[in-house]
C-alpha positions as CSV (number, residue, x, y, z in Angstrom):
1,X,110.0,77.7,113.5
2,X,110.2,78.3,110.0
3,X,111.8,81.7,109.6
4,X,114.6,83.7,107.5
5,X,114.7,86.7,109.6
6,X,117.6,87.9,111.3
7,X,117.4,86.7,115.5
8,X,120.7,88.5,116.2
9,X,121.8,88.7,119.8
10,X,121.3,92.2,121.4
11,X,123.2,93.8,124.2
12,X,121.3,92.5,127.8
13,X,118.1,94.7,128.4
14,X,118.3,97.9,131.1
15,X,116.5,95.0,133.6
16,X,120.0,93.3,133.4
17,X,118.7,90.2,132.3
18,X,120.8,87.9,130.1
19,X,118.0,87.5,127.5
20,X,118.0,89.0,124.6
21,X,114.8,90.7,123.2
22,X,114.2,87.6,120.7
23,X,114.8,85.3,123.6
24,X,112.6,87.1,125.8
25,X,109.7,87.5,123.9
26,X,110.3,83.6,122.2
27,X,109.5,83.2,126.7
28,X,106.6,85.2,127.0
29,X,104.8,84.1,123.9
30,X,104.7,80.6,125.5
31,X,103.2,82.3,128.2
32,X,100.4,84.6,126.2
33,X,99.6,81.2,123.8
34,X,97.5,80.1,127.5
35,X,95.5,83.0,127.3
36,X,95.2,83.6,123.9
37,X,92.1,81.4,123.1
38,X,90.2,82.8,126.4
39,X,90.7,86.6,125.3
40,X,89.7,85.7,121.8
41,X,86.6,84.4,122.8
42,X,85.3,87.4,125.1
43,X,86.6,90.1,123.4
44,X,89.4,90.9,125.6
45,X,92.5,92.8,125.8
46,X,94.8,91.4,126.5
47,X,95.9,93.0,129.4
48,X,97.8,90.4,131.5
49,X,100.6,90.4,128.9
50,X,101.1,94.0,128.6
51,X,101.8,93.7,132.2
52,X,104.1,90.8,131.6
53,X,105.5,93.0,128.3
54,X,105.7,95.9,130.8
55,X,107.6,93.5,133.2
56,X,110.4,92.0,131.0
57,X,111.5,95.1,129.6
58,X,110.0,95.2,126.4
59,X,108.3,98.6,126.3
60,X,111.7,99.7,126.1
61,X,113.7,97.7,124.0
62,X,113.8,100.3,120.8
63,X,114.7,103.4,122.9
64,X,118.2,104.0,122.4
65,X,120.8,102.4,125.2
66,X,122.1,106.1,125.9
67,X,118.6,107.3,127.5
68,X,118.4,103.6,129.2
69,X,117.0,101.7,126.5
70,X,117.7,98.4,124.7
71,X,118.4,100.1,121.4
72,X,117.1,97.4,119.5
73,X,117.1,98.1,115.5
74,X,114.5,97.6,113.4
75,X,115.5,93.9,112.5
76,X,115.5,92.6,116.0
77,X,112.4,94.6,116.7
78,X,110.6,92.7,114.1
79,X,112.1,89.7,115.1
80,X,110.3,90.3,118.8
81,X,106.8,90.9,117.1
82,X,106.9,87.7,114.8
83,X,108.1,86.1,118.3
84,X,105.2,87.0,120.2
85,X,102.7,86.7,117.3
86,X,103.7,82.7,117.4
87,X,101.8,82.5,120.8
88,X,98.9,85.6,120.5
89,X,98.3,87.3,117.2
90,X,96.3,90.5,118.9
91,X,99.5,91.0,121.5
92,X,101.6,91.4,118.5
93,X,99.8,93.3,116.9
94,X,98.8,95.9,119.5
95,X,102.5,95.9,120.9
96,X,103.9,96.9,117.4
97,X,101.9,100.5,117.4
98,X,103.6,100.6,120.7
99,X,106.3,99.6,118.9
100,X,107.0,101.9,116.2
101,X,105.6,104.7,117.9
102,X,108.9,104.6,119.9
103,X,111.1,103.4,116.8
104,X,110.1,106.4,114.8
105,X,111.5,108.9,117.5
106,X,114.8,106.7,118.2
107,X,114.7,106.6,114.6
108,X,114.7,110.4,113.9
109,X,117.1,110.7,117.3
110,X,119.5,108.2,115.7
111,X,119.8,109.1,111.9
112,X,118.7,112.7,111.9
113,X,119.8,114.0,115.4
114,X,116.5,115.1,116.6
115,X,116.7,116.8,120.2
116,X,113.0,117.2,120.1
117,X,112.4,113.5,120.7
118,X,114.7,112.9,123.8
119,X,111.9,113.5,126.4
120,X,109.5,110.9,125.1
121,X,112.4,108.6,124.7
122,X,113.7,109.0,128.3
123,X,109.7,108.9,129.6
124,X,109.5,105.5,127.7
125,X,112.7,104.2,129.4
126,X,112.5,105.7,133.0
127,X,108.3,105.6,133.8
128,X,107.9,102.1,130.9
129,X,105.1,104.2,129.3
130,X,102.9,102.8,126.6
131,X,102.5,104.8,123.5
132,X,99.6,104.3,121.6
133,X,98.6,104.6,117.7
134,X,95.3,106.4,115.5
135,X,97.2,105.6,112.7
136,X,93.9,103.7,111.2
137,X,91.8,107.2,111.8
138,X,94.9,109.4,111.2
139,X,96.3,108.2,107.5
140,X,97.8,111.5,105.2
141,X,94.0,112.8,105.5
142,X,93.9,113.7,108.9
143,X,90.7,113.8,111.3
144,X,89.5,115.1,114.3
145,X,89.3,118.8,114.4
146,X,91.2,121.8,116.3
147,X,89.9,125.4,117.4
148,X,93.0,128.0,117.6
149,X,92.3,129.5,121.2
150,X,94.4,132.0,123.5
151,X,97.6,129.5,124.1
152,X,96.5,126.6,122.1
153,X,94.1,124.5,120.7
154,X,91.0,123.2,121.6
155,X,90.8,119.6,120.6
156,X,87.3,117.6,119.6
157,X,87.5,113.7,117.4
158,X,87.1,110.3,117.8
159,X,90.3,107.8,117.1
160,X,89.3,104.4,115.7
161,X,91.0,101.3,115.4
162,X,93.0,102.6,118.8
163,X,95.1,99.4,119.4
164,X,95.6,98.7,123.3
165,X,93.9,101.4,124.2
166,X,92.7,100.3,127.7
167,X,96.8,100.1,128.5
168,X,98.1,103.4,126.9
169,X,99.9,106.0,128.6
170,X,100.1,108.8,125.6
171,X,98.3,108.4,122.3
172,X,100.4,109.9,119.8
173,X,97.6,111.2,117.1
174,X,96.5,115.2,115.1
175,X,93.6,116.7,114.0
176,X,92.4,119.2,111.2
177,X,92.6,122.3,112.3
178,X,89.4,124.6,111.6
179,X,89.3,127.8,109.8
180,X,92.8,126.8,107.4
181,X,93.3,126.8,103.4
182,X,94.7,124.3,102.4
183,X,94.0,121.9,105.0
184,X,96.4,121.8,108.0
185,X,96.9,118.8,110.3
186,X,98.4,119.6,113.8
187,X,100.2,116.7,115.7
188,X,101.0,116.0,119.2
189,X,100.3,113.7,122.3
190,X,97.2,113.0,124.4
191,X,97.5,111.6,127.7
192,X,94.7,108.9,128.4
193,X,93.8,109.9,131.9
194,X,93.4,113.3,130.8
195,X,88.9,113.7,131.4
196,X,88.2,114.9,128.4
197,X,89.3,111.4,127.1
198,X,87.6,108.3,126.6
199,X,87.6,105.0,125.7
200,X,84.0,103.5,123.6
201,X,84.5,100.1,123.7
202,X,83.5,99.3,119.6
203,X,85.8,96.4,119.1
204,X,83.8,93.1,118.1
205,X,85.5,92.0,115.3
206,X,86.1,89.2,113.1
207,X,89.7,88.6,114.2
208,X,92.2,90.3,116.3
209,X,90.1,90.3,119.0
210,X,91.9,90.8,121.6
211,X,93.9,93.8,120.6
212,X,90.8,96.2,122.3
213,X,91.4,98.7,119.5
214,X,88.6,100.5,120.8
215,X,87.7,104.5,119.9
216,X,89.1,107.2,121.8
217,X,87.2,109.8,122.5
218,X,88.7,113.2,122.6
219,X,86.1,115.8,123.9
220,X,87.7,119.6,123.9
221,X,90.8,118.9,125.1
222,X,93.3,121.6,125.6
223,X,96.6,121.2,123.4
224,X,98.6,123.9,124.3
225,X,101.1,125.6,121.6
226,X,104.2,124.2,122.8
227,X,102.6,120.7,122.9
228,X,102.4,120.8,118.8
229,X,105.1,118.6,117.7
230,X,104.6,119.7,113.6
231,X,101.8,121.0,111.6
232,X,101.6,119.5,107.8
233,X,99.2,119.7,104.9
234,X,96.0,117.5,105.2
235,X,95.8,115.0,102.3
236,X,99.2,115.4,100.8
237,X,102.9,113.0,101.9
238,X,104.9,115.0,104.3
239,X,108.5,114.1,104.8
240,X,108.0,112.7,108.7
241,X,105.0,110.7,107.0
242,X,107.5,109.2,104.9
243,X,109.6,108.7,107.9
244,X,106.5,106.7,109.6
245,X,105.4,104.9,106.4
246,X,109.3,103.4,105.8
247,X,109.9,102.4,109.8
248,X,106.4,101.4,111.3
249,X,105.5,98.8,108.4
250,X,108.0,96.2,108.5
251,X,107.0,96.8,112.2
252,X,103.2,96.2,112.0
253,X,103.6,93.4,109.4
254,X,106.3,90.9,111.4
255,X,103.1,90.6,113.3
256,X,101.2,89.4,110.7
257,X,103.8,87.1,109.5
258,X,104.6,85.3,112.9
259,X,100.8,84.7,112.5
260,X,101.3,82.6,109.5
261,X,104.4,80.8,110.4
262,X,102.7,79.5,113.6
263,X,99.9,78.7,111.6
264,X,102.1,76.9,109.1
265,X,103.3,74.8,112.2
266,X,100.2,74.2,113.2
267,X,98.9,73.0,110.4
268,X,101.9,70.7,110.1
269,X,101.3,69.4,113.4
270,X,97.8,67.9,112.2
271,X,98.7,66.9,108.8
272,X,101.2,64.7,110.5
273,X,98.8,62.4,112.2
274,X,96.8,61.5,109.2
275,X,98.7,59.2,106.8
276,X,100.5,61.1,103.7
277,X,99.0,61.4,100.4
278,X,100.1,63.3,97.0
279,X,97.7,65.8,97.6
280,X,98.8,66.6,101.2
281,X,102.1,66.8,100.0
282,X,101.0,69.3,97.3
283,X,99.6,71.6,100.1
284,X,102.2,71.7,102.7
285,X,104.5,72.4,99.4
286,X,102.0,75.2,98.2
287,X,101.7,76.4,102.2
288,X,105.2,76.6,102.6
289,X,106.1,78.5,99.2
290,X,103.3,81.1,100.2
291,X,104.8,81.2,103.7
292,X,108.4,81.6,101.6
293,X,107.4,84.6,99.7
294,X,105.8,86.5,102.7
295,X,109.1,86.2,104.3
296,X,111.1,87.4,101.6
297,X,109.1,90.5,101.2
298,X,109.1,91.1,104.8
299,X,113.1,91.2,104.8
300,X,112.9,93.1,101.7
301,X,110.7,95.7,103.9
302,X,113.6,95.3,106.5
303,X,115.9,96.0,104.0
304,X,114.7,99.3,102.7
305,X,114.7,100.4,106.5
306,X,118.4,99.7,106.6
307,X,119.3,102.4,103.8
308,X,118.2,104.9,106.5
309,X,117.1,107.1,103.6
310,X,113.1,107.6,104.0
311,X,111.9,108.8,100.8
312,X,108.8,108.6,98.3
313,X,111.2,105.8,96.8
314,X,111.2,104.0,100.5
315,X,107.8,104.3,100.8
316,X,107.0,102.3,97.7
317,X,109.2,99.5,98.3
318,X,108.0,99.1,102.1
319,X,104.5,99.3,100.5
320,X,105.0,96.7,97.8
321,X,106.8,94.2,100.6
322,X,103.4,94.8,102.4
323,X,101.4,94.1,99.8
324,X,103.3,91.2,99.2
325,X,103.2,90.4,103.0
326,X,99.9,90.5,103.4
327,X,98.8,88.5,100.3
328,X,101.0,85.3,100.9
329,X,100.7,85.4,104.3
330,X,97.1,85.0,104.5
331,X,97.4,82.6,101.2
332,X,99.8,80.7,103.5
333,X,97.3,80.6,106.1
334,X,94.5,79.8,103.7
335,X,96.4,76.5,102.8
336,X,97.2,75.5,106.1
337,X,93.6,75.2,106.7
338,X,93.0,72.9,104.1
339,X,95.9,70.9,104.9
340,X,94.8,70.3,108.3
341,X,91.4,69.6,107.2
342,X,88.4,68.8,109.5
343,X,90.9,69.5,112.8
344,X,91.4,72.7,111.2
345,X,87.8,73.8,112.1
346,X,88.3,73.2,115.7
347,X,88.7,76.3,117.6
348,X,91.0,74.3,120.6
349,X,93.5,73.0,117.6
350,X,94.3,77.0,117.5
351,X,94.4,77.8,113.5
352,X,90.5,79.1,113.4
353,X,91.4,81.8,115.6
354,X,95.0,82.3,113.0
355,X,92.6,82.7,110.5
356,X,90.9,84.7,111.6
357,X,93.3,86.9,112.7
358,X,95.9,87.1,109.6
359,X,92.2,89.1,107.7
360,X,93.5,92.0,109.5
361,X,96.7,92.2,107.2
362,X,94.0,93.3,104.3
363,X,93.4,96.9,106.2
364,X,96.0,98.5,107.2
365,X,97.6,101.8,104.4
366,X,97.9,101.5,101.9
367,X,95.4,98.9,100.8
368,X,95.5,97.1,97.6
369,X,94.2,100.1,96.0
370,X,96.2,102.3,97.0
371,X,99.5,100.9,97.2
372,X,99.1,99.8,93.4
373,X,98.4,103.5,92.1
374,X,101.3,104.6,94.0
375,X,103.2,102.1,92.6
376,X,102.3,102.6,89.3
377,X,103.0,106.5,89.5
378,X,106.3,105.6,90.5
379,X,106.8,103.7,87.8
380,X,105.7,105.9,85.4
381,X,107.5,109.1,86.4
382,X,104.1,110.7,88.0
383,X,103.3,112.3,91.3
384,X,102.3,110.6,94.2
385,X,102.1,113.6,96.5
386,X,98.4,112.9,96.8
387,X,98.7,109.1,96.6
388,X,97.2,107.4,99.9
């Protein structure tokens, strides 16, 4: 497998296998490639491997070895994802809002020495809880809304693009709340089997199918005070935001780019049985320089983790190595169709579902858009407080 990333050993899991998390989840990815088509095709989560994710250890590989995790770092993390992504795309994907959502804490615990974040971290380890994202519904602006009552809040929205949601133990989300100028955004935690939550099943997509990144429905729930974990401006970068733009990225995206290196391979696979030609060669060249450049942003994303120094500045470069990401990976994926040709087409060779799924790397913050203005402002010496 084509790759530049780092596949460092870690230190053995808290399941005392001898595994490491790369090794693990290069095991299990065999594993979810046999249920991969099937889930694609009706729409499924993919359940059975959050089980087998569940099983192995996984859930807990970022929380930090002192509260009985595998205190993976970002690299290895990443490594995982791209891991897993080489048999299903959607269990990547989904596993890596899982994913950060416990990096960011172990993160914050690590490098800032944030006592607020032990409980989740030990709940992650000891009870192998799944954390889930809103992230696509919860950007800088907020949504959802919030009613100050005696103790609390009263809680009313609806979370889209809610990635395993059918598996989540604690989605980790905010909402506007009502009757504040400027705009405030409280944050905190929603338990799934709380009843004033619910899951719409919306998810019929183009790609990514199986992810079930269904709505969540959140219908008055009670958030009491102490539950608030911090309150920020609606529509404007907070520091912690910066925090979650710098770590969850490179996260999200190995996903995206395991998709296109098993793509590449497939693609490979085909070519080979049809007899070589100057334009074949020109495309595997082409596929393979795209596929190069997506993996050198992606370290570069990596690499701006590993200052440990979240910042507007971070920010940029993690969002420029997602741009970049995200436009040679799915230009990688676009020439290892056409180098596979008419087998391409087939949905049992594999690489119609691939791409398929690497569209999703178009959607996630910030877009195209976006990402360019707040480059642009950085480069010119301008603001980007309200860049998003």
């Amino acid at each position: 497998m084509m790759n530049i990333a780092n596949t460092a050993a870690l230190s053995a899991q808290p399941d005392s296998t001898t595994e490491t998390i790369v090794e693990t989840a290069r095991r299990l990815a065999a594993e979810f490639a046999t249920r991969a088509a099937a889930c694609d095709e009706a729409d499924r989560f993919v359940a059975d491997n959050y089980r087998a994710l569940k099983a192995s250890g996984l859930v807990r590989a970022a929380v930090p070895v002192e509260f009985g995790g595998g205190g993976a770092e970002i690299a290895e993390l990443c490594d995982m994802l791209r891991e897993i992504a080489h048999g299903c795309s959607s269990t990547a994907l989904a596993f890596s809002m899982h994913t950060h959502q416990v990096a960011i804490p172990a993160w914050r615990w690590r490098h800032q020495k944030v006592a607020a974040v032990e409980p989740l971290l030990k709940r992650v380890a000891t009870e192998n809880i799944i954390l889930l994202s809103s992230g696509g519904s919860d950007w800088i602006g907020g949504s959802g809304q919030a009613v100050k009552v005696e103790g609390g809040y009263r809680v009313t929205a609806r979370k889209v693009f809610t990635s395993g949601a059918e598996a989540g133990d604690l989605l980790v989300t905010g909402a506007i709340l009502q009757g504040e100028e400027p705009a405030k955004v409280l944050h905190f935690a929603v338990p799934m089997k709380a009843p004033e939550v619910s899951i719409d099943r919306t998810w019929r997509t183009l790609g990514m199918r199986g992810t079930g990144s269904n709505d969540v429905v959140i219908d008055n729930l009670f958030i009491p005070d102490a539950a608030v974990s911090f309150s920020r401006q609606a529509g404007a970068w907070h520091p912690v935001f910066q925090i979650i733009a710098t770590v969850a990225f490179p996260l999200v995206y190995a996903a995206y780019l395991g998709v296109a290196e098993s793509a590449r391979d497939i693609a490979v696979g085909l070519a080979g049985k049809k007899p070589p030609s100057p334009h074949l060669v020109d495309l595997a060249g082409r596929m393979d320089t795209s596929l190069r450049a997506a993996q050198l942003a992606h370290r570069h994303m990596i690499a701006t983790v590993e200052t440990n120094a979240p910042s507007a500045a971070s920010v940029n470069e993690v969002m420029i190595g997602r741009g970049l990401v995200a436009e040679h990976a799915i230009k990688a994926v676009d020439l290892a169709l056409e180098l596979a040709g008419g087998a391409g087409f087939y949905r049992s060779n594999g690489l119609e579902q691939r791409f398929r799924d690497i569209q999703g790397a178009r959607f996630h913050p910030l877009q195209q858009g976006p990402q360019a203005r707040y480059a642009g402002s950085m480069a010119l010496g301008l603001p980007v407080d309200n860049v998003f």
